[in-house]
C-alpha positions, 0 to 999 in steps of 0.5 A: 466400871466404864469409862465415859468422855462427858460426865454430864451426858453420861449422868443424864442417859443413866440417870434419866434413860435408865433411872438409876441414883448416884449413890456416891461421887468423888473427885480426884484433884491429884489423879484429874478425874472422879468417880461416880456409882450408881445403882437403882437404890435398892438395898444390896443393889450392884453399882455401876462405876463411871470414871471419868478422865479430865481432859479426855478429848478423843473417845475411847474405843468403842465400849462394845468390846468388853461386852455390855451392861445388862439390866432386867425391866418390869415391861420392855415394851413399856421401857423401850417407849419412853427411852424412845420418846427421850430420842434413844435409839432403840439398836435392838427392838425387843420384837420377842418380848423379851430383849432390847439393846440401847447404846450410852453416849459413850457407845456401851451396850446395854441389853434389856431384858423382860423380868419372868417370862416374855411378853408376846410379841406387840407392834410397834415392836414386833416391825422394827428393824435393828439400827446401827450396832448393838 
Protein backbone atom coordinates (compact mmCIF):
# COMPACT_ATOMS: atom_id res chain seq x y z
CA UNK A 1 0.00 0.00 0.00
CA UNK A 2 0.92 3.69 -0.90
CA UNK A 3 -0.18 6.59 0.13
CA UNK A 4 -0.73 9.25 -2.87
CA UNK A 5 -1.83 13.30 -2.40
CA UNK A 6 -3.91 13.13 -5.62
CA UNK A 7 -5.84 10.23 -6.45
CA UNK A 8 -6.24 11.33 -10.02
CA UNK A 9 -2.42 12.02 -11.04
CA UNK A 10 -1.72 9.00 -9.22
CA UNK A 11 -4.22 6.79 -11.33
CA UNK A 12 -3.21 8.33 -14.76
CA UNK A 13 0.87 7.52 -13.88
CA UNK A 14 -0.10 4.06 -12.79
CA UNK A 15 -2.52 3.33 -15.19
CA UNK A 16 -1.06 4.88 -18.03
CA UNK A 17 2.85 5.11 -17.45
CA UNK A 18 2.63 1.49 -15.96
CA UNK A 19 -0.31 0.19 -17.68
CA UNK A 20 -1.80 -1.30 -14.83
CA UNK A 21 -6.26 -1.80 -14.55
CA UNK A 22 -8.15 -1.02 -11.43
CA UNK A 23 -9.47 -4.15 -10.29
CA UNK A 24 -11.59 -2.66 -7.73
CA UNK A 25 -12.23 1.04 -6.03
CA UNK A 26 -14.07 1.75 -2.87
CA UNK A 27 -14.81 4.68 -0.79
CA UNK A 28 -14.94 5.15 2.65
CA UNK A 29 -17.39 8.18 3.57
CA UNK A 30 -17.27 7.50 7.35
CA UNK A 31 -13.07 7.25 7.34
CA UNK A 32 -12.59 10.24 4.24
CA UNK A 33 -10.71 8.31 2.07
CA UNK A 34 -11.13 5.29 -0.38
CA UNK A 35 -9.10 2.82 -1.77
CA UNK A 36 -8.03 1.47 -4.93
CA UNK A 37 -6.07 -1.74 -6.29
CA UNK A 38 -4.40 -2.35 -9.05
CA UNK A 39 -2.82 -5.02 -10.86
CA UNK A 40 -1.68 -5.92 -14.51
CA UNK A 41 -5.32 -8.26 -14.73
CA UNK A 42 -3.61 -11.10 -15.11
CA UNK A 43 -5.17 -14.14 -13.18
CA UNK A 44 -3.10 -14.37 -9.66
CA UNK A 45 -1.56 -11.04 -10.45
CA UNK A 46 -0.37 -8.90 -6.99
CA UNK A 47 -2.36 -5.80 -6.53
CA UNK A 48 -1.08 -2.61 -5.61
CA UNK A 49 -3.16 -0.72 -2.94
CA UNK A 50 -3.05 3.23 -3.28
CA UNK A 51 -5.16 5.12 -0.36
CA UNK A 52 -5.83 8.05 -0.64
CA UNK A 53 -6.85 10.52 2.67
CA UNK A 54 -9.31 13.34 1.58
CA UNK A 55 -8.24 16.48 2.67
CA UNK A 56 -4.53 15.54 2.62
CA UNK A 57 -3.11 18.98 1.83
CA UNK A 58 0.63 18.60 2.79
CA UNK A 59 2.69 15.62 1.19
CA UNK A 60 3.71 12.78 2.56
CA UNK A 61 7.15 12.21 3.33
CA UNK A 62 9.29 11.26 0.48
CA UNK A 63 8.17 7.40 -0.39
CA UNK A 64 11.64 6.25 -0.78
CA UNK A 65 12.09 5.36 2.72
CA UNK A 66 10.16 2.36 2.83
CA UNK A 67 11.96 1.21 -0.21
CA UNK A 68 10.34 0.93 -3.95
CA UNK A 69 7.66 -1.06 -6.18
CA UNK A 70 9.59 -3.00 -8.66
CA UNK A 71 7.90 -4.44 -11.80
CA UNK A 72 9.69 -6.92 -14.57
CA UNK A 73 9.25 -5.31 -18.32
CA UNK A 74 9.36 -7.42 -21.58
CA UNK A 75 11.75 -4.58 -23.24
CA UNK A 76 13.25 -1.86 -20.93
CA UNK A 77 14.35 -0.07 -23.57
CA UNK A 78 11.20 -0.36 -25.31
CA UNK A 79 9.34 0.60 -21.89
CA UNK A 80 11.50 3.49 -20.54
CA UNK A 81 10.98 5.27 -24.17
CA UNK A 82 7.47 5.86 -24.04
CA UNK A 83 7.26 6.63 -20.47
CA UNK A 84 10.00 9.05 -21.89
CA UNK A 85 7.65 10.37 -24.38
CA UNK A 86 4.50 10.54 -21.46
CA UNK A 87 7.35 13.22 -19.99
CA UNK A 88 8.68 10.98 -17.14
CA UNK A 89 11.75 11.37 -16.20
CA UNK A 90 13.94 8.34 -16.66
CA UNK A 91 15.82 8.88 -12.64
CA UNK A 92 17.99 5.71 -13.58
CA UNK A 93 18.44 4.73 -17.13
CA UNK A 94 18.87 1.33 -17.76
CA UNK A 95 22.37 1.74 -19.29
CA UNK A 96 22.87 -2.09 -18.53
CA UNK A 97 20.13 -3.36 -20.23
CA UNK A 98 18.60 -4.67 -17.36
CA UNK A 99 17.16 -1.65 -14.59
CA UNK A 100 15.67 1.58 -14.69
CA UNK A 101 14.09 3.78 -11.90
CA UNK A 102 11.25 6.01 -12.57
CA UNK A 103 9.39 7.95 -9.76
CA UNK A 104 5.23 8.55 -9.25
CA UNK A 105 3.83 11.76 -8.48
CA UNK A 106 4.05 10.90 -4.93
CA UNK A 107 7.67 10.38 -5.13
CA UNK A 108 7.58 6.17 -4.72
CA UNK A 109 10.47 4.53 -6.40
CA UNK A 110 9.73 2.07 -8.74
CA UNK A 111 12.47 0.04 -10.21
CA UNK A 112 12.23 -1.68 -13.66
CA UNK A 113 13.73 -4.80 -14.58
CA UNK A 114 14.44 -6.73 -18.03
CA UNK A 115 12.41 -10.16 -17.84
CA UNK A 116 15.51 -13.02 -18.42
CA UNK A 117 18.27 -11.97 -19.22
CA UNK A 118 19.64 -8.20 -20.07
CA UNK A 119 19.84 -6.53 -22.89
CA UNK A 120 22.97 -5.21 -24.49
CA UNK A 121 23.78 -2.29 -23.72
CA UNK A 122 21.82 0.49 -26.48
CA UNK A 123 21.95 4.34 -26.84
CA UNK A 124 20.30 6.49 -25.87
CA UNK A 125 20.48 4.58 -22.85
CA UNK A 126 23.80 3.54 -22.59
CA UNK A 127 25.03 8.06 -22.45
CA UNK A 128 22.20 8.88 -20.09
CA UNK A 129 23.01 10.35 -16.78
CA UNK A 130 20.77 9.63 -13.51
CA UNK A 131 18.59 12.64 -12.79
CA UNK A 132 17.26 13.48 -9.23
CA UNK A 133 17.14 10.64 -6.87
CA UNK A 134 15.73 7.42 -7.25
Amino acid sequence: MIRVQNLEKALEFFEKTLELKITRQKEYPDGKFTLVFLSTGEEGAPELELTYNWGQELPYSVGRNFGHLAYEVDNIYETCKRIAERGVIINRPPRDGRMAFIRSPDLISIELLQKGEALPPAEPWVSAKNIGEW
